[in-house]
C-alpha positions as CSV (number, residue, x, y, z in Angstrom):
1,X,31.2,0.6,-45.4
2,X,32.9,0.1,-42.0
3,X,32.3,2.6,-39.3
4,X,36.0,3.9,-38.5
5,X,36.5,4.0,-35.0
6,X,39.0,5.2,-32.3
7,X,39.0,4.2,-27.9
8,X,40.4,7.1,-26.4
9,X,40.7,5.9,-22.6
10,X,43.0,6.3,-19.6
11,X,41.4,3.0,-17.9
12,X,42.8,-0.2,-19.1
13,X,39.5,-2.5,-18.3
14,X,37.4,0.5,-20.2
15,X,39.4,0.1,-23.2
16,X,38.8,-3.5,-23.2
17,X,35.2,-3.4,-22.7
18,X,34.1,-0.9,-25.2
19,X,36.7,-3.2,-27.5
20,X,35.3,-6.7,-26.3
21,X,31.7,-5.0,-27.4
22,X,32.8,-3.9,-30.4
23,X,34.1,-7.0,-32.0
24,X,30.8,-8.2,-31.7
25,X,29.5,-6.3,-34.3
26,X,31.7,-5.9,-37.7
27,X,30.2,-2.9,-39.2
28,X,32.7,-1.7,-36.5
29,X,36.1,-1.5,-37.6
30,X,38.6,-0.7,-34.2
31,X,41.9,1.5,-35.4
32,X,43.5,1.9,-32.5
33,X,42.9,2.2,-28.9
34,X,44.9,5.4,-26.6
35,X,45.6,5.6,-23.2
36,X,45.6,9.4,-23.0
37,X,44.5,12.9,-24.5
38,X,47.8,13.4,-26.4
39,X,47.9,9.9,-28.0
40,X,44.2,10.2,-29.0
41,X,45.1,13.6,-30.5
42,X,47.5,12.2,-32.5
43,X,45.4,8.9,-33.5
44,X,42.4,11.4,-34.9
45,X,44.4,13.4,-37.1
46,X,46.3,10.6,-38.5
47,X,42.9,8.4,-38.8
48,X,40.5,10.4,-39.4
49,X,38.1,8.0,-37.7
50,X,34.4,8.3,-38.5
51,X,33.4,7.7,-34.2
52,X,35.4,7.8,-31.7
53,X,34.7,6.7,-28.2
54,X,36.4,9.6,-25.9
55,X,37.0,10.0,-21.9
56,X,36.0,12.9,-20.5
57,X,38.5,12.8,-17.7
58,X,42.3,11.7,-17.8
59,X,45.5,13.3,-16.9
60,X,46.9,15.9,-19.1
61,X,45.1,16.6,-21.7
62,X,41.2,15.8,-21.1
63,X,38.2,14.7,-23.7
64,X,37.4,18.5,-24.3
65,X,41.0,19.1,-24.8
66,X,41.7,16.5,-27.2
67,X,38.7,18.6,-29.1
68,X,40.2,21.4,-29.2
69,X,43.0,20.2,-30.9
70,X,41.6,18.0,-33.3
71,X,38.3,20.2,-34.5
72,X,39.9,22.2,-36.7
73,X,41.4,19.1,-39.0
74,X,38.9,16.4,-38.2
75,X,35.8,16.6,-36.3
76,X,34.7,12.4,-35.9
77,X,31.0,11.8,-34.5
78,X,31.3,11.4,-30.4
79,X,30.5,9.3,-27.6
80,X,31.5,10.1,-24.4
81,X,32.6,7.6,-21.6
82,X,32.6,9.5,-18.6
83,X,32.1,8.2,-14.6
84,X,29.9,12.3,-14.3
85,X,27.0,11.5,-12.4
86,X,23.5,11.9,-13.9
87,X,23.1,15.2,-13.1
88,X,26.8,16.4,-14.8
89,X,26.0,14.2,-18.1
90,X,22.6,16.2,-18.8
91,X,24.8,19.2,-19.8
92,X,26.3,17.4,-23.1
93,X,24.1,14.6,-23.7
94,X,22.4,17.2,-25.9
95,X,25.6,18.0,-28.1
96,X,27.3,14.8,-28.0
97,X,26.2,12.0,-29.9
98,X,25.7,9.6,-27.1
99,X,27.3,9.2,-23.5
100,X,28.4,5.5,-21.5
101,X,28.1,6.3,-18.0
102,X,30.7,4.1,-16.2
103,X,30.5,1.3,-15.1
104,X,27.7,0.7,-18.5
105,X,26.4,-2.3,-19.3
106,X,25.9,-4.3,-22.7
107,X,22.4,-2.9,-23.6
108,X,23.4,0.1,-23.0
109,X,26.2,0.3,-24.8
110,X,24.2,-1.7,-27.8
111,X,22.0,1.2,-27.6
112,X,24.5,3.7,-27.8
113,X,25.9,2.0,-31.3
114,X,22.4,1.8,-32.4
115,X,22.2,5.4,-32.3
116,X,25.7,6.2,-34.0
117,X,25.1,4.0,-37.0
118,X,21.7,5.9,-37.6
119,X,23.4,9.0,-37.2
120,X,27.0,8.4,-39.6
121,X,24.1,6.9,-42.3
122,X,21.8,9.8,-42.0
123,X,25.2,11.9,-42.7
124,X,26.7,10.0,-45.2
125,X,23.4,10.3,-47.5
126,X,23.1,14.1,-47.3
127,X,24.8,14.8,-50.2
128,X,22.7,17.7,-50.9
129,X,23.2,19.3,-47.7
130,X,24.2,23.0,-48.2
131,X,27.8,23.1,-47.4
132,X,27.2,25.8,-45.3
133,X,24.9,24.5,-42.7
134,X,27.7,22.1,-41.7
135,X,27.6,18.6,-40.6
136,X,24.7,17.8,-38.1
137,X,27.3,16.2,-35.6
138,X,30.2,18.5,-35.8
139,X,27.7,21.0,-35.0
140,X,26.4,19.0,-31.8
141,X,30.2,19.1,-30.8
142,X,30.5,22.5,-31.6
143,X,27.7,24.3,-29.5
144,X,29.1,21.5,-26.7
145,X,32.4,22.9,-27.4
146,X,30.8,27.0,-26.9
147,X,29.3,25.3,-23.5
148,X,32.3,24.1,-22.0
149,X,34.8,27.4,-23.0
150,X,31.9,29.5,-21.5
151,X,33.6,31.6,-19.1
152,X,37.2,30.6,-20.6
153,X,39.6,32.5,-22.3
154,X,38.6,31.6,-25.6
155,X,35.2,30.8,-28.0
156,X,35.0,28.6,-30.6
157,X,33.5,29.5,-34.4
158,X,32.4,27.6,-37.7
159,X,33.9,30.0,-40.6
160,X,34.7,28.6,-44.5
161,X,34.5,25.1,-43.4
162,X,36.5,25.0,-40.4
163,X,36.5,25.2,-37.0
164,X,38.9,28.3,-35.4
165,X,39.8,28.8,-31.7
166,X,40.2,32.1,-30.7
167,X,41.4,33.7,-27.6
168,X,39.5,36.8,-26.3
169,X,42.7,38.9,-26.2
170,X,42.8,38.2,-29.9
171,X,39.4,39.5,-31.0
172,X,39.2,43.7,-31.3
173,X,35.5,43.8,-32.3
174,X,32.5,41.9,-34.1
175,X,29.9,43.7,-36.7
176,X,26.7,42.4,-38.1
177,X,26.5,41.7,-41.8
178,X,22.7,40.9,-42.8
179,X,22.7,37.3,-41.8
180,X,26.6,37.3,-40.5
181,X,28.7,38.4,-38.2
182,X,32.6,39.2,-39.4
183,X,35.1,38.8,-36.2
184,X,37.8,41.5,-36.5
185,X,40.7,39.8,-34.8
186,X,43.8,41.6,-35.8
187,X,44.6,41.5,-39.6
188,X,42.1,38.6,-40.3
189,X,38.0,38.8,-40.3
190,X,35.9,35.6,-40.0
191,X,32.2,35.8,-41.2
192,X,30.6,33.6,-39.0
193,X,26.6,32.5,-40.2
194,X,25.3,33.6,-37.1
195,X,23.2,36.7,-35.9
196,X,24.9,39.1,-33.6
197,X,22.7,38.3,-30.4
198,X,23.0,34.9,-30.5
199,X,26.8,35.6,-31.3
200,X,27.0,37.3,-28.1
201,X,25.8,35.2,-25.8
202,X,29.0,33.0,-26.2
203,X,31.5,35.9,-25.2
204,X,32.6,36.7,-21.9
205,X,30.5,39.8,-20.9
206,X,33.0,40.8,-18.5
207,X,35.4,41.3,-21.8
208,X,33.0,42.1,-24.5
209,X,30.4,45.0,-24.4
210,X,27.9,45.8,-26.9
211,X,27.9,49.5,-28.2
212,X,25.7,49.1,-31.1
213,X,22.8,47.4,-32.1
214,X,25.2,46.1,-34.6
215,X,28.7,46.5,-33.4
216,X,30.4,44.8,-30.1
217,X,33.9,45.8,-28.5
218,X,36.2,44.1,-26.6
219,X,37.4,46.4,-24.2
220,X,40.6,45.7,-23.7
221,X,40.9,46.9,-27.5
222,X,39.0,50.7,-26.5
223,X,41.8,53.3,-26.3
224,X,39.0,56.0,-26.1
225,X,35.4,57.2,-25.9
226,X,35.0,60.9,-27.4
227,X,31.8,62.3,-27.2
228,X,30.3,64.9,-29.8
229,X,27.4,66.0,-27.7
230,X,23.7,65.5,-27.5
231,X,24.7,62.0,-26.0
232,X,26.7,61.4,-29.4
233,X,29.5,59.1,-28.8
234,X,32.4,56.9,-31.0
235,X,34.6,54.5,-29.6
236,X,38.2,54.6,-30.9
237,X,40.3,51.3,-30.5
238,X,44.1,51.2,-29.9
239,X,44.4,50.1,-33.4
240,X,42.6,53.2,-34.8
241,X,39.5,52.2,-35.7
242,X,36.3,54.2,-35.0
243,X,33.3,52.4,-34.3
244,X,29.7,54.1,-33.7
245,X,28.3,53.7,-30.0
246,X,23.9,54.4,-29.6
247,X,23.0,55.9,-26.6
248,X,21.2,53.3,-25.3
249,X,24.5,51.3,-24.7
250,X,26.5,53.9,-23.2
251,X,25.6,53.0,-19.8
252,X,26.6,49.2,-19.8
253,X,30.2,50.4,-21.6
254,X,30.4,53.1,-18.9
255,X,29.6,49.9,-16.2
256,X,32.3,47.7,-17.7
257,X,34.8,50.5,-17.7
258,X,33.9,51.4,-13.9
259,X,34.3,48.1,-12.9
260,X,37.8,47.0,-14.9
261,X,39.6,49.7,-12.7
């Protein structure tokens, strides 16, 4: 079975290279070529390529952007074609599939098909794979995709099969659940397979604050703290809710408060 594949570059002679490399090897099967983010966000969804070869840099909408957009229709395996240095590259070459640092050469880039054709075969026979652990890339581009928004305005989450975007402003609070977490974000809750500490370390800790060994806050969402005595504390949110706060998180709540006036 041909290996779908998509060139999403803003260089001209980049495109032609990767495609000039390519022909050489027909389990390869080239359907298109884009000269920008939008285009190439456009070509995945109406592909649905199996590997696409992706820029990190280009006016407009960049690599990561174009990932945004697609990941939650069509996640394809990725190679990155980037001009980073060395020392840049280390920080996904252990999400993405594979990386061609510009200018590459052949055995390089014979290299890096090498290691996508093992990959999209090791995927396409795990037919017994438990739908909920996900596909082995997409989860790759995934925690690559919790790396990059780090610090951002948003997180990324695997929940029923797809891949959902959220903005910090739209998440109230997050609970444990055994071996979930549920985000509360407005009407809707996403159980997430996750464990609440490992859940946390993707938010923003300037936004979100833990209250409860199983319970976080965003703050923005906290209309009140009423204490009961005897160190006894809820937190109300704007939307009602009451939530349970242990005393030994009171004083990183009270820190966060302090320091958002």
């Amino acid at each position: 079975m041909a290996i779908r594949t998509l060139i999403v570059d803003d260089e001209s002679l980049a495109r032609q290279r990767i495609l000039s490399l390519l022909k050489a090897d027909s389990s390869f099967q080239v359907v298109e070529e884009c000269s920008d983010g939008a285009s190439g966000i456009r070509a995945v969804l109406e592909h649905k390529p199996d590997l696409v070869f992706l820029d990190v840099q280009m006016p407009g909408t960049d690599g990561f952007g174009v990932l945004e957009e697609v990941a939650p229709v069509h996640l394809p395996a990725i190679i990155f074609v980037t001009a980073y240095d060395q020392y840049a590259v280390r920080a996904f070459d252990a999400h993405a599939l594979d990386y061609l640092l510009k200018p590459f050469k052949r055995d390089r880039f014979l290299e890096s098909l090498a290691r996508a054709k093992k990959a999209l075969a090791e995927d396409r026979n795990s037919e017994d794979r438990n739908p909920e652990d996900g596909n082995p890339g997409q989860e790759k581009l995934l925690a690559l995709l919790r790396q990059v928004g780090g610090g951002r305005d948003r997180f990324v989450i695997r929940t029923d099969g797809k891949i959902v975007f959220l903005r910090n402003s739209e998440v109230e609070w997050i609970e444990a659940a055994a071996n979930y977490v549920r985000v509360h974000a407005g009407q809707r809750i996403y159980p997430v397979r996750d464990k609440i500490g490992d859940f946390e370390k993707q938010l923003s800790p300037s936004k979100f604050v833990r209250i409860h060994r199983s319970v976080i806050v965003n703050l923005d969402a906290v209309a009140e703290i009423q204490s009961y005595g005897a160190g006894e504390c809820i937190v109300v949110l704007r939307n009602g809710k009451e939530l349970p706060m242990g005393r030994t998180y009171r004083e990183a709540l009270d820190g966060l408060v302090k320091n958002s006036r």
